[in-house]
N, C-alpha and C positions, 0 to 999 in steps of 0.2 A: 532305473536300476537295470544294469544289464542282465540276462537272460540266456546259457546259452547251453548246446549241449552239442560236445564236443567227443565223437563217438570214433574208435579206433577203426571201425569199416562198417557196411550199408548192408553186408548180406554174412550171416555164418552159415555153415556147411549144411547144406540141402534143407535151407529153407529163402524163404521168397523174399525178395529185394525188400528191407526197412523192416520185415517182421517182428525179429526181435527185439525193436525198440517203440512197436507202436504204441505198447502201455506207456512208457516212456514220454511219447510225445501228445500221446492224448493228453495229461496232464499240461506238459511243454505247450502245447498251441489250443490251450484249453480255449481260451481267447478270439482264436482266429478263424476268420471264416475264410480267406487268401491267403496266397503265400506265393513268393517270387522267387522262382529258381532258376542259382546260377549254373547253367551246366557245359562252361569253359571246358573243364579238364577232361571231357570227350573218354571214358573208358574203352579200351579197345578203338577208337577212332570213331566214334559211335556219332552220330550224327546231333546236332542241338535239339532238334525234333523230337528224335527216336530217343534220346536221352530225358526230355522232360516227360514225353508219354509215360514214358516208365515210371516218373515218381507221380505222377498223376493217377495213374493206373494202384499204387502203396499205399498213398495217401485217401482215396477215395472211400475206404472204411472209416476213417474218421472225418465225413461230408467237409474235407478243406479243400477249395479249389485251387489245381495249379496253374500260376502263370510262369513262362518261358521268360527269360529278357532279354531272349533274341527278337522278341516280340515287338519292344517297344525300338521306336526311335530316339526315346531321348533314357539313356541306361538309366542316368544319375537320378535324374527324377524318379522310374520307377522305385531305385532303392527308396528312395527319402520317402514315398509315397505309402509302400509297402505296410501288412501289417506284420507281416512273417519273412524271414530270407532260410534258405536251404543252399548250402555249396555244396556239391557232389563230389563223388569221389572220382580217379582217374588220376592225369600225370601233372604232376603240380608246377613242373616247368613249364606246359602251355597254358594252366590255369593261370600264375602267376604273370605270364610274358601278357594276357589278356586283358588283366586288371590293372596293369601297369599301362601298358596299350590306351584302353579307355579310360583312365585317370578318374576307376572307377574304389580305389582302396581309400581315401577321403570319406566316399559317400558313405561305405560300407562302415568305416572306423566310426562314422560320426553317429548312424541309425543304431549301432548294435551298441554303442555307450549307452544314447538318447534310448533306450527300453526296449527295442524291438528283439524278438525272441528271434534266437540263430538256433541252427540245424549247420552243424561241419561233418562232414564222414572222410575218413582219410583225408586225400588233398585239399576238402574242405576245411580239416581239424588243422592239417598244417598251418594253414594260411591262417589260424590265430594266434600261431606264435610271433617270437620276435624277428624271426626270417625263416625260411625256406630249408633253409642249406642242413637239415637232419633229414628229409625223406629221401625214401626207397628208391626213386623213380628216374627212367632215364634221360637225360638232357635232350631231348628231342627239339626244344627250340629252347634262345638265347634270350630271358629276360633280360629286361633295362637295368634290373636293381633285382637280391633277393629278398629285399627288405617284405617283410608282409603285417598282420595289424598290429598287431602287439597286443593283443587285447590280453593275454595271459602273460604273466614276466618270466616265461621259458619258451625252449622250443621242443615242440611235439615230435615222435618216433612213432608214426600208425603201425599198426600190425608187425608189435613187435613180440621177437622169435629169439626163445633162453637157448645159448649154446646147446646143441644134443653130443654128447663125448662118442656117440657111434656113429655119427652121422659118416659117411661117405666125402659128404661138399667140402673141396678142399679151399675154398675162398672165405673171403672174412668173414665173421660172426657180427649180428646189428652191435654187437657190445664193444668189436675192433673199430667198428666203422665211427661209432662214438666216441672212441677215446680218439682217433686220428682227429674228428672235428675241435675235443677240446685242445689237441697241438697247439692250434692257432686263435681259440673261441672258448669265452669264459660263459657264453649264457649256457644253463643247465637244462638239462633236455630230461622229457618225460617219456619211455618206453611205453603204449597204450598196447596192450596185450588184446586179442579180437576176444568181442562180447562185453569188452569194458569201455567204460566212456568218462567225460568228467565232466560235471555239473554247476556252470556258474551264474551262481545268484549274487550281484551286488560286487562285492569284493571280496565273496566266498568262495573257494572252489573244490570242490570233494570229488573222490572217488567212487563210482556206481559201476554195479557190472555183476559182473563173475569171477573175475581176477584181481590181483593186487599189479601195480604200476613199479618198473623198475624207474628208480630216478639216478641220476648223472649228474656230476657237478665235477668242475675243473679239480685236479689234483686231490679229490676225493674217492674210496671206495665207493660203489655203487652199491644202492640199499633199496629196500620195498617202503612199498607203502600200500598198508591193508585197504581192503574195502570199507568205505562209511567215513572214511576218515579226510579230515580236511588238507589240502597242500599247505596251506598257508602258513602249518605248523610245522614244516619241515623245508621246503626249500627254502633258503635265505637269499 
């Protein structure tokens, strides 16, 4: 049964990296004593190192140990091996150009069906939709494909921001930038608003958090969807 939780960002405002979800994932990795993190999408250019230390350093209140899979020589195996995975968040164009690269989105599609409990925070959470092509982030490198898992039948919009009508920003709004996607692209996109996340057990998938999720669909107004409440009863 898959397992995952799929969280709009990793840190909210002045508190410390994973905090707010650690109730969250104690239950989530109730199970696990390991966990293997991918930490491709590099925040700020942050090193694989310096990047796993940090969820090592989050995770350590709930005694789960982190492994890097910069670590191993053989990626694939680690996934298949693993009892937990973690994708971090950072720029999902090098996240995506990497797992494309190691012909590592097979392994990952295949553990995270097969039961193994996921952890996505932003460009993590992206990379469970049906592609790439809804996040924030800037093309700094040229994936092979944007395809990414599919594991959910939408694609995700992390840290997503409702128009402010006083704002100053004279450039698009995330709700411009979505409707230009569906010009061309009918899969329906889910706005994650930070502090909220969505929860899939099985072929369920619900809203948790603190906020309701704006959803997008082709040639539709766009509409909420409350807290508690399942997707499955509203996107089609």
């Amino acid at each position: 049964m898959k397992r995952l939780i799929i969280a709009s960002t990793s840190t909210l405002h002045r508190q410390s990296y994973l905090h707010y979800l650690l109730p969250e994932l104690k239950r989530h990795f109730n199970q696990c004593k390991e966990l293997l993190f991918l930490p491709y999408a590099r925040p700020g250019g942050a090193s694989h190192e310096a990047y796993t230390s940090a969820v090592q350093k989050a995770l350590a209140p709930l005694g789960i140990k982190v492994w890097g899979i910069q670590e191993y020589d053989d990626p694939v195996k680690a996934i298949q091996e693993t009892s937990a995975l973690f994708t971090g968040g950072g720029n999902t164009f090098l996240l995506v150009k990497q797992l494309h690269d190691l012909e590592l989105l097979g392994a990952l599609r295949s553990a995270i069906n097969g039961g193994t409990p996921y952890l996505g925070t932003s460009a993590g959470s992206n990379i469970c939709g049906i592609s790439m092509q809804t996040t924030n982030d800037m093309p700094i490198v040229y994936p092979s494909s944007f395809e990414t898992l599919g594991i959910v039948p939408f694609n995700i919009n992390p840290h997503y921001l409702d128009p402010q009508p006083d704002s100053q920003h004279m450039g698009e709004t995330r709700e411009e930038r979505i409707k230009e996607f569906h010009t061309y692209n009918s899969i329906p996109v889910v706005g994650l608003r930070e502090g909220s996340w969505l929860k899939v057990k099985g072929d369920d998938i619900s809203l948790e958090g603190t906020h309701s999720a704006r959803v997008f669909e082709q040639n539709k107004k766009p509409y909420e969807i409350p807290l508690g409440s399942s997707l499955n009863n509203f996107i089609n």
